[in-house]
C-alpha positions in Angstrom: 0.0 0.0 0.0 3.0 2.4 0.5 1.8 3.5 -3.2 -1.1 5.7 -1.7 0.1 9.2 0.0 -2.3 9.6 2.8 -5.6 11.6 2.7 -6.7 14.4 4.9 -10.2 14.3 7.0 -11.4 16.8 4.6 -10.6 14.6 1.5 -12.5 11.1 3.2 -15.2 13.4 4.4 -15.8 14.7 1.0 -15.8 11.0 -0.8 -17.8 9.2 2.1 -20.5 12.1 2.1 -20.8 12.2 -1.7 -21.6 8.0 -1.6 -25.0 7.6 -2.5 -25.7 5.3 0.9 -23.7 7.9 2.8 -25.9 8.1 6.4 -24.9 8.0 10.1 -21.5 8.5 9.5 -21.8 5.2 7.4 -21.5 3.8 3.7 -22.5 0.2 2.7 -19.5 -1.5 1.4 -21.7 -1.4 -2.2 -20.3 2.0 -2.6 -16.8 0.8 -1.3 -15.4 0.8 -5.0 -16.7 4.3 -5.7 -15.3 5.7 -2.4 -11.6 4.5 -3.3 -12.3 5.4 -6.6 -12.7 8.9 -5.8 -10.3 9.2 -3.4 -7.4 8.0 -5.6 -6.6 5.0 -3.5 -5.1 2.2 -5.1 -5.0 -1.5 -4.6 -4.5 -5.4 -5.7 -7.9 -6.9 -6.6 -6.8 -9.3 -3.5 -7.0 -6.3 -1.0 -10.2 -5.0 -2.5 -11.7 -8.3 -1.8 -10.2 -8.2 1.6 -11.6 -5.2 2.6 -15.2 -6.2 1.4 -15.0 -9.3 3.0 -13.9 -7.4 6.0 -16.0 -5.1 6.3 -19.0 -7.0 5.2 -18.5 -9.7 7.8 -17.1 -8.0 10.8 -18.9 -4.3 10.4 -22.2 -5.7 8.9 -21.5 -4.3 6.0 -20.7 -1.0 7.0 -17.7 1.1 6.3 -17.4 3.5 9.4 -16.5 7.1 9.2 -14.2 7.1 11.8 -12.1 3.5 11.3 -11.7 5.5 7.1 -11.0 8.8 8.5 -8.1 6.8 10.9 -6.9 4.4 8.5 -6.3 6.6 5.4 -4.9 8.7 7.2 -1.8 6.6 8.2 -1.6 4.5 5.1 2.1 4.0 4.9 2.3 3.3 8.8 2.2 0.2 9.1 1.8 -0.2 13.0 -0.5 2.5 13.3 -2.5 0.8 10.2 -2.5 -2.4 12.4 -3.2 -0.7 15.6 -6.5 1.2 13.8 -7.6 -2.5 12.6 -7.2 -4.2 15.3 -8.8 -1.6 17.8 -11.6 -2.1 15.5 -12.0 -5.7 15.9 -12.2 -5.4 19.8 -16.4 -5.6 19.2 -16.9 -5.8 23.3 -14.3 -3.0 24.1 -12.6 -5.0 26.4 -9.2 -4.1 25.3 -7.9 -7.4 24.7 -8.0 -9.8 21.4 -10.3 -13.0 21.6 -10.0 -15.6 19.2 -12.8 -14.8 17.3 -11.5 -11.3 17.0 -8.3 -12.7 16.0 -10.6 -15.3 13.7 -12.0 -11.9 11.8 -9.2 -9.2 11.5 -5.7 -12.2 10.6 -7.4 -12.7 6.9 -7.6 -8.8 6.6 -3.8 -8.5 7.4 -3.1 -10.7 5.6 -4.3 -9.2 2.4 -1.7 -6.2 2.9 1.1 -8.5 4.1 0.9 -12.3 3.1 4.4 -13.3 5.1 2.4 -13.4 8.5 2.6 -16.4 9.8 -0.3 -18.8 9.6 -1.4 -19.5 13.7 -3.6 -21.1 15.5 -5.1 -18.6 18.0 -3.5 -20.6 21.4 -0.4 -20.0 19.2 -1.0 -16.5 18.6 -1.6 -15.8 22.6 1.5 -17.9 24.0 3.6 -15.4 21.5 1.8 -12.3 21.7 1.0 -12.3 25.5 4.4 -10.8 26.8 2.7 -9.8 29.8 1.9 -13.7 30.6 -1.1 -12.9 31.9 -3.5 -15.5 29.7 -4.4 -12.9 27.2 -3.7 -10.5 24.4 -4.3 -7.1 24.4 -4.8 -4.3 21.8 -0.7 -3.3 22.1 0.3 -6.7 22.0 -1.4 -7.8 19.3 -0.1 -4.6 17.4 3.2 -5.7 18.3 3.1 -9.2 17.4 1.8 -8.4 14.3 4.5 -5.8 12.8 7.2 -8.0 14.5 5.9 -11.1 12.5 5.2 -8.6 9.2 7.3 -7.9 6.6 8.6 -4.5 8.1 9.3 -6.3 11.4 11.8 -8.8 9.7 13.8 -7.1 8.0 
């Protein structure tokens, strides 16, 4: 993704309130093609089916405001990227990653950075639980996640 220069708020305001299902700070991921489209934002047809699937299955279809606003607006920081996502996933706001959160955001990585290894969740927690505490929070997750990436082994 480091081929797209991030956008302001202004510039994803624009696009998301011009798509015709723009309403509570919300577009159905039918306009999701229209929205990159007019934004610029390039990507592999991979990714694109990523991020439908994504946001189809873990945000009902929805893209949110605030999760675009965030995320384009760090495109070519990778652990801020991560650290939007997986934020995201937290559905109970708990702070921590559960396996099915884990289940629903690792495919999404995956699509922007195919050299993460391929876990089980118990895996996932006895390496990304630094802590040792039983489970993995928002930071560790991030961290496991860009030192597993690309960037993190170099």
């Amino acid at each position: 993704m480091a081929h797209n220069s991030p956008w302001t708020k202004a510039q994803v305001e624009a696009a998301f309130k011009n798509m015709p299902t723009f309403r509570d700070a919300t577009i159905d991921v039918e306009d999701m093609d229209a929205f990159l489209a007019t934004l610029g934002f390039t990507c592999t047809k991979e990714q694109r089916d990523g991020y439908v699937a994504f946001f189809r299955d873990v945000h009902s279809g929805k893209l949110t405001y605030e999760v675009c606003i965030s995320a384009l607006a760090v495109i070519n920081d990778t652990k801020e990227l991560v650290r939007i996502h997986v934020a995201a996933i937290d559905k109970d706001h708990d702070g921590f990653i559960d396996e099915s959160e884990f289940k629903a955001v690792f495919p999404f990585l995956l699509t922007h950075d195919p050299s993460y290894p391929r876990v089980e969740f118990a895996t996932f927690v006895k390496e990304a639980d630094t802590n040792q505490d039983g489970k993995v929070s928002i930071d560790e997750a991030v961290e496991w996640f860009c030192k597993n990436g690309k960037d993190g082994k170099k």
